[in-house]
Residue, then its C-alpha position, 0 to 999 in steps of 0.5 A: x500500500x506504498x503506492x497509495x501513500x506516494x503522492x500525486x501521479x506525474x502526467x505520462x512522459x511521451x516517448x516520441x522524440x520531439x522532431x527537429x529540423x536542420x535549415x541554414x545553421x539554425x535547429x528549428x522545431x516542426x511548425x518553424x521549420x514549416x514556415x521556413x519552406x514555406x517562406x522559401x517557396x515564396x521566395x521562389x528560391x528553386x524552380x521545383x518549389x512549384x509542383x510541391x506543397x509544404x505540409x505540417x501533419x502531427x508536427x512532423x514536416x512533408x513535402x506533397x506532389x502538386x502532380x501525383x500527389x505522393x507526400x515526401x519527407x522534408x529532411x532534405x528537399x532540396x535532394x528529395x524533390x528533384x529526384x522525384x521530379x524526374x519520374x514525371x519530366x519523362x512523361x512531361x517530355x513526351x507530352x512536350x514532343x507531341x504539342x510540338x509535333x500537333x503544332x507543326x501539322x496546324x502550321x501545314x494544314x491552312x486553308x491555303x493548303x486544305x486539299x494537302x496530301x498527306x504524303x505531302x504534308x508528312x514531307x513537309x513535317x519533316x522537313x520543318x521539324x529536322x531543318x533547324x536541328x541540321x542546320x545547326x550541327x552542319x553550320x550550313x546554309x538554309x539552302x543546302x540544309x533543305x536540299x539534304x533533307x529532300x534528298x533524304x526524302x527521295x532515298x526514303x520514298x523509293 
């Protein structure tokens, strides 16, 4: 019966470690080092602050995906984001190509051109997408880059 005589009883200790976060020199707990980012993000101080939200559940800080939506830690975001950003520049490349590509064929098909051949026109695509490109490997003129690639054109077709 020692136990009834002891006192009061203290309040339990949690035994989950108060988070702490490194920025710059300084130790910052949960919700500063929240704001921190936050004001980074403002600042617009990397350019892949854009598809991330900075988040403070349960004090422990997290970095959520605008794109896909997965949350990440925040110990080091500067490493953490772009690594995670290049699983979607793949997908984001590929949607590049195919606007550019769309915009070429707008180009062709005017309606100066509506009875175009297709044939034609896939001629006409290429040239247009592979002139800049060659001409600025070879250093060549204009001129002499279109008629490489109409050659080229003439040994595909026949």
């Amino acid at each position: 019966m020692a136990d009834a005589d002891a006192g009061p009883s203290k309040p339990p200790v949690s035994k989950t470690p108060k988070a702490t976060y490194t920025y710059g020199n300084k130790e910052l707990d949960a919700p500063a080092y929240a704001e921190a980012l936050k004001s980074a993000k403002a600042r617009g101080s990397a350019s892949w602050w854009s598809f991330f939200t900075v988040i403070l559940t349960e004090r422990v800080v997290k970095l959520k995906c605008t794109i896909c939506g997965e949350v990440l830690g925040a110990k080091n975001p500067s490493a953490t984001a772009p690594n995670h950003l290049k699983k979607h520049s793949k997908a984001a490349d590929k949607a590049q190509e195919g606007k550019r590509n769309w915009s070429l064929w707008g180009n062709i098909f005017t309606k100066a051109r509506n009875r175009l051949g297709k044939e034609r026109a896939e001629k006409l695509i290429y040239i247009r997408q592979n002139r800049k490109a060659l001409q600025m490997e070879r250093g060549g003129k204009d001129e002499e880059v279109l008629m490489q690639l109409l050659e080229g054109l003439d040994v595909q077709g026949e």
